[in-house]
C-alpha positions in Angstrom: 0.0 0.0 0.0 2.7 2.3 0.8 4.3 1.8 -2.4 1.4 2.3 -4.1 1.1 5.5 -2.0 4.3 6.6 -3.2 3.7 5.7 -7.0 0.6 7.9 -6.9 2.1 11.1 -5.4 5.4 10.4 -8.5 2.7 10.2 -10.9 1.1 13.4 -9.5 4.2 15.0 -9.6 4.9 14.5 -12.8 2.1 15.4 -14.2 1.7 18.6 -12.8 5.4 19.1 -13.6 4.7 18.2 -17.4 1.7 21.0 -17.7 4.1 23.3 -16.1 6.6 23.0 -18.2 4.7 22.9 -21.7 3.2 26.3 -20.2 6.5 27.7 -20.0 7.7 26.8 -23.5 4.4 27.5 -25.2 5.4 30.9 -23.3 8.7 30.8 -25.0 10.3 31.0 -20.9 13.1 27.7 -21.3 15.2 28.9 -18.7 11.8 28.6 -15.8 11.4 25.3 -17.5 14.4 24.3 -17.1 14.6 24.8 -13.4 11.3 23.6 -12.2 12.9 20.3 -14.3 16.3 20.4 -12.2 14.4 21.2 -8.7 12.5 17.6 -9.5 15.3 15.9 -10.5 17.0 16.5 -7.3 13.6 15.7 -5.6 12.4 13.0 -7.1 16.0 11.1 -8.3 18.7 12.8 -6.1 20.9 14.3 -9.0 20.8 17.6 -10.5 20.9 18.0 -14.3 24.9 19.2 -13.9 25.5 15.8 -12.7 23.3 13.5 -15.2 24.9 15.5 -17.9 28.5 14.4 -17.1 27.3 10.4 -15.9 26.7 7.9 -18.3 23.7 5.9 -17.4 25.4 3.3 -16.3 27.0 6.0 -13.4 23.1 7.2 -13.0 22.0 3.5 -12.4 24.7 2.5 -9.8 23.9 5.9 -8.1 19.9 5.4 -7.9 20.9 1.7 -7.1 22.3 2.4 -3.9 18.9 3.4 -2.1 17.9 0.2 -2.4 14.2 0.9 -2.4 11.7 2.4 -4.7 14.5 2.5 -7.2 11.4 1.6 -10.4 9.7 4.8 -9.5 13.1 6.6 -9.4 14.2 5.9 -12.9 10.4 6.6 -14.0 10.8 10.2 -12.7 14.4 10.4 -14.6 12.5 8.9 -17.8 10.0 11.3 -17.3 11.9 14.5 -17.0 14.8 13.7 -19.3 11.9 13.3 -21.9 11.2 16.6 -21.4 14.5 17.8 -21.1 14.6 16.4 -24.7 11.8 18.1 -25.7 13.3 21.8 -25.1 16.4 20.7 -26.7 14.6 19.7 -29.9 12.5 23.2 -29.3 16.7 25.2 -29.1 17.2 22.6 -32.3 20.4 21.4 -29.8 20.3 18.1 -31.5 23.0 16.3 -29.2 21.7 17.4 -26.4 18.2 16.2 -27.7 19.5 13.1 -28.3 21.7 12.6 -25.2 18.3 13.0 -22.8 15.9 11.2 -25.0 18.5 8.1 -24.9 18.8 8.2 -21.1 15.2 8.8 -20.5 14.6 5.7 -22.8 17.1 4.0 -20.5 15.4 4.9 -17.4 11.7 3.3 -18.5 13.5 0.6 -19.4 15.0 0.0 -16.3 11.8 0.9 -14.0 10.1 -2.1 -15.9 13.1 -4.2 -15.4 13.1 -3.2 -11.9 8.8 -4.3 -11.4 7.8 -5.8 -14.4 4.4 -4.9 -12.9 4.8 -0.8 -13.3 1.8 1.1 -15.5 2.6 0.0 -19.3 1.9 3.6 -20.1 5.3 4.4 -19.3 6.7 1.8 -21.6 4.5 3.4 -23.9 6.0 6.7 -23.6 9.6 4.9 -24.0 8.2 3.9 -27.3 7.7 7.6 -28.1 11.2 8.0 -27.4 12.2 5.5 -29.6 10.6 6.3 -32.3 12.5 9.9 -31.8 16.2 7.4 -31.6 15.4 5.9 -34.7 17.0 8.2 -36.9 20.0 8.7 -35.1 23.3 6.3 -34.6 22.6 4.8 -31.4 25.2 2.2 -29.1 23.8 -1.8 -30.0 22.3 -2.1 -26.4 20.6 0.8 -26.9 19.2 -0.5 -30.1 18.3 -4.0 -28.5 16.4 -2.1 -25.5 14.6 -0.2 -28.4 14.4 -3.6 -30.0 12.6 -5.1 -26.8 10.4 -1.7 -26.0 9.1 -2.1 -28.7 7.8 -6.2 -28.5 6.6 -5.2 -24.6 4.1 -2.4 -26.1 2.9 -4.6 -29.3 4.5 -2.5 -32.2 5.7 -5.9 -33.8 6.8 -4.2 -37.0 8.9 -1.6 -35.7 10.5 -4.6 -33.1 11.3 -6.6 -36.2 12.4 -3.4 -38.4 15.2 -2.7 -35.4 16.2 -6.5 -35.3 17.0 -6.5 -39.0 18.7 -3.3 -38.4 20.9 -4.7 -36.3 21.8 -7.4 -38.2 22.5 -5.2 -40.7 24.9 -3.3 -37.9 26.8 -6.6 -36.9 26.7 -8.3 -39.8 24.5 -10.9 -38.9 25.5 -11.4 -35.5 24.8 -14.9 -34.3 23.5 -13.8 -31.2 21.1 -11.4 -32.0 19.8 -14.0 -34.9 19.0 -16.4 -31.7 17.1 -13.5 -30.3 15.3 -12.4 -33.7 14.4 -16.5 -33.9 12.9 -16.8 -29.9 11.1 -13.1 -30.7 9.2 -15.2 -33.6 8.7 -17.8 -31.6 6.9 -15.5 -29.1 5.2 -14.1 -31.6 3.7 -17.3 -32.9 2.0 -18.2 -29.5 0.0 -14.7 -29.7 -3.2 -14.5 -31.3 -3.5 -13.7 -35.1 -5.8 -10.7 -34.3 -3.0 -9.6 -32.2 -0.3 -10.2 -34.7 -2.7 -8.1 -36.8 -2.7 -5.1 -34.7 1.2 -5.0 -34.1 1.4 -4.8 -38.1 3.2 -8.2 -38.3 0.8 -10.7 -39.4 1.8 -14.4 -39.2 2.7 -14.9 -42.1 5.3 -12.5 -42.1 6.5 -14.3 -38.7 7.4 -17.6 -40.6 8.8 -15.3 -43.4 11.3 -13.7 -41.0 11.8 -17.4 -38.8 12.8 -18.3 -42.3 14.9 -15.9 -43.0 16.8 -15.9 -39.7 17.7 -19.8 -40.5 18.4 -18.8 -44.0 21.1 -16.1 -42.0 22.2 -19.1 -39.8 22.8 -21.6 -42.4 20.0 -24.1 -41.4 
């Protein structure tokens, strides 16, 4: 109870931060949005902006990782306001920067759901957003297999398969990630058509791309 509790007054939180902030740069006032940003970063995750700027991810995670409790909600707050942190970047056209937070914030959903798997999809939803943002940008390879696996947990089947082949494409036909393309088919073939439908990848497009995968592997 408490933890759903805490959850709630995050999502509150965030919300009301969000309108704020799309007030202030409808207003054209980025430097107010930028600080009601930093003041709930250092609320709600513990860092200031300053600090996530220089840390990789990796640095963010071990630091959020040392609280040892409600660490899911922490990197949904970082997810959250990096997004929008991305968003006035893209708004200055500061397309590094852009990038930079809209590839952490992607980070941090993904983490919050491998943290509790049971955390509101919406937010895996919004990490979708992101990546479809990523897309058209040179990304690390475990940033493209998070995007990759984003994309499977919200049901966009087509764009999952469109970033496998891409990175086959990347490692020339990694083994590895041929295995994972061939078990992300096999999931795939225990959903229901109607479902397959929806996610734009139809089953018959699933055997095409099993195929293909043991055409890559030499079976």
């Amino acid at each position: 109870m408490i933890k759903n509790d805490y959850m709630k007054e995050i999502e509150n939180t965030l919300t009301l931060t969000s309108e704020e902030v799309n007030k202030d740069i409808v207003k054209g006032d980025i430097g107010e949005a930028k600080e009601k940003i930093n003041k709930k970063l250092k609320a709600l995750v513990g860092m200031d902006i300053g600090t996530i700027d220089i840390f990789s991810f990796s640095s963010i995670e071990s630091f959020i990782g040392k609280e040892m409790h409600y660490n899911a909600e922490k990197f949904i707050a970082l997810g959250s306001l990096l997004k929008l942190r991305g968003l006035i970047s893209d708004k200055e056209n500061n397309e590094s920067a852009k990038v930079q937070y809209y590839e952490k914030a992607l980070e941090g959903f993904y983490k919050a759901y491998a943290e509790d798997d049971e955390i509101d999809k919406k937010y895996l939803y919004e990490a979708a957003e992101i990546a479809d943002e990523l897309v058209n940008y040179e990304l690390s390879l475990e940033v493209d297999k998070k995007i990759f696996k984003i994309y499977e947990l919200t049901n966009k089947f087509d764009r999952a398969e469109d970033t496998l082949f891409y990175t086959l494409r990347k490692t020339n036909n990694d083994g590895s990630i041929i295995l994972e393309g061939i078990k992300f088919y096999n999931r795939l073939k225990e959903k229901d058509n109607n479902e397959l439908i929806i996610g734009n990848l139809p089953i018959e497009e699933v055997n095409d791309g099993i195929l293909e995968l043991e055409r890559r592997l030499g079976l």
